[in-house]
C-alpha positions as CSV (number, residue, x, y, z in Angstrom):
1,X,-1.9,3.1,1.7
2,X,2.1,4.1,2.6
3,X,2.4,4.9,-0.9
4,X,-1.0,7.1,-1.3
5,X,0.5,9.0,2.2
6,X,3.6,10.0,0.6
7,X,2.5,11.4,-2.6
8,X,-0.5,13.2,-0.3
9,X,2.8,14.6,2.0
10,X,4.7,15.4,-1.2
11,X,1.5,17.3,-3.2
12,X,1.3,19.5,0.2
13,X,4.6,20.4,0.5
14,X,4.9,21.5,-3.2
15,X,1.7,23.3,-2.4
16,X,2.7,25.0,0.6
17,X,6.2,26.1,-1.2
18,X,3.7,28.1,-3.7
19,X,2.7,30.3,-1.1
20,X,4.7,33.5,-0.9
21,X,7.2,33.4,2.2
22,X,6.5,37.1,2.9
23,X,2.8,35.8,3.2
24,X,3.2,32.4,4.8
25,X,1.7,32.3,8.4
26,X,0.7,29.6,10.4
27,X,-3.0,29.8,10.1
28,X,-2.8,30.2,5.7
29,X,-0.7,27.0,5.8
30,X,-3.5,24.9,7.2
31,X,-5.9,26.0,5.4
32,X,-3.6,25.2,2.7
33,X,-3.3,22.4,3.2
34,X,-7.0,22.1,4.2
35,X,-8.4,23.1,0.5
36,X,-5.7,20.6,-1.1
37,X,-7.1,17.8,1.4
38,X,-10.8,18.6,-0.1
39,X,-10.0,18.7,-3.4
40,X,-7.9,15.3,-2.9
41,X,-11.5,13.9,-1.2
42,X,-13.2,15.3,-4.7
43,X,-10.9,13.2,-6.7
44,X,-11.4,10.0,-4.8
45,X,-15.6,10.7,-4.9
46,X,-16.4,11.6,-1.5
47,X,-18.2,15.1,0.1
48,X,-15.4,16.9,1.8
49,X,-17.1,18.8,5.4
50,X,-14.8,20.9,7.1
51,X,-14.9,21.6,10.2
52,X,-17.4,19.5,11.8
53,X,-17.7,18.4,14.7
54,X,-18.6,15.1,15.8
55,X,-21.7,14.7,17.8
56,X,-20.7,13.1,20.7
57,X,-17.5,15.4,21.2
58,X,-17.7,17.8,23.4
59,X,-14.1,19.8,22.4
60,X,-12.9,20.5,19.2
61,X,-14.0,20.1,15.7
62,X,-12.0,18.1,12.8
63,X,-10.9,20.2,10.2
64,X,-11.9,18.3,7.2
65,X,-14.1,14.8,7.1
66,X,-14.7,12.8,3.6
67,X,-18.1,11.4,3.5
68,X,-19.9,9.0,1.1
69,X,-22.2,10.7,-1.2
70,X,-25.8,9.9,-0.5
71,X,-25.2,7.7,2.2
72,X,-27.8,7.9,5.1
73,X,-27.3,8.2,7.6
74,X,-23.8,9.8,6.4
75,X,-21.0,7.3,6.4
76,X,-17.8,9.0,7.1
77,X,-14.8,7.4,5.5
78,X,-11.4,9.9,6.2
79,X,-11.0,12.2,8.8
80,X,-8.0,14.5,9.1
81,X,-7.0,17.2,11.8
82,X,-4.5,19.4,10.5
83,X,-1.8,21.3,13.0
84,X,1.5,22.6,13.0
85,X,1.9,19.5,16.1
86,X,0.1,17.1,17.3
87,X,-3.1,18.4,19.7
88,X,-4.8,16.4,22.4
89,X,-7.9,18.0,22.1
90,X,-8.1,17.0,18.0
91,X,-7.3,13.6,19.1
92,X,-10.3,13.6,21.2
93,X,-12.3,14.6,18.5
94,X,-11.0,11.9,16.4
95,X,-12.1,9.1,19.3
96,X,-15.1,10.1,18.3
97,X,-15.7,9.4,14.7
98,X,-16.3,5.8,13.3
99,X,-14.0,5.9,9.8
100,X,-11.6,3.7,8.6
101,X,-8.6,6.3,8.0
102,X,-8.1,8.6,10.5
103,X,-4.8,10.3,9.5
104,X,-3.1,13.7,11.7
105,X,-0.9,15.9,9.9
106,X,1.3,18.2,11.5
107,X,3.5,20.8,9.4
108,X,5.5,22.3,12.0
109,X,8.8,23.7,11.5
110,X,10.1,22.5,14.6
111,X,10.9,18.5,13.8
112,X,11.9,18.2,17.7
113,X,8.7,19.9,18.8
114,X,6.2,17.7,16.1
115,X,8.1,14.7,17.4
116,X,7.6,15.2,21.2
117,X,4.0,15.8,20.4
118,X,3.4,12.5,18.7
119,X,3.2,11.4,22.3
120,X,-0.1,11.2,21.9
121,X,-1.3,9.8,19.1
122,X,-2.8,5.8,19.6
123,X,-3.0,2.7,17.0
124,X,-4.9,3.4,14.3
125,X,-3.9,6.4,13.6
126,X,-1.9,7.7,10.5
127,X,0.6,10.7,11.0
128,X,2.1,12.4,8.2
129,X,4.4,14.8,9.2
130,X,5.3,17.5,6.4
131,X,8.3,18.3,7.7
132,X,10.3,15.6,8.6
């Protein structure tokens, strides 16, 4: 799975380096990186959802889920939330979901900043960090 986490990091960073730097802005980068995440979850088989939000959450939504196709109920096997760092409130979200991979990925400029902020992330968690 290490290995499948690099390449992911790598094939994000070559993708957000496409986007013009006169254009890049916080917001186009995740959903960048967003539309590469679905199209990864397209390749592996499953339905990429983005943002939905679990039932039983009350806060925010994730930004993209992998389910199984025609599964029912829907079984949900990846779940990202995407940020420049690491936010409580999509952590919380992320309590929520029964998946095996739950995986946080933070592209913040700032490697201090994304490093304090993984002060909150729990076993069984993956965090890739774009920018390290």
């Amino acid at each position: 799975m290490q290995d499948q986490i690099r390449q992911l990091a790598a094939t994000l960073r070559t993708e957000l380096e496409r986007v013009p730097q006169t254009m890049r802005q916080e917001e186009v980068d995740r959903q960048v990186i967003i539309l590469q995440l679905a199209e990864a979850l397209r390749q592996m088989g499953l339905v990429p959802l983005p943002a939905w939000k679990p039932p039983k959450s009350t806060r925010d939504r994730l930004d993209l889920v992998g389910i199984t196709p025609d599964s029912n109920p829907p079984e949900v096997q990846v779940a990202f939330a995407v940020d420049p760092l690491v936010e409580l409130p999509k952590l919380k979200a992320l309590e929520w979901v029964m998946c095996p991979h739950k995986i946080v990925i933070t592209f913040g400029p700032r490697a201090d900043k994304v490093k304090q902020s993984t002060f909150f992330l729990k076993p069984g968690l993956e965090h890739i960090n774009l920018y390290e």
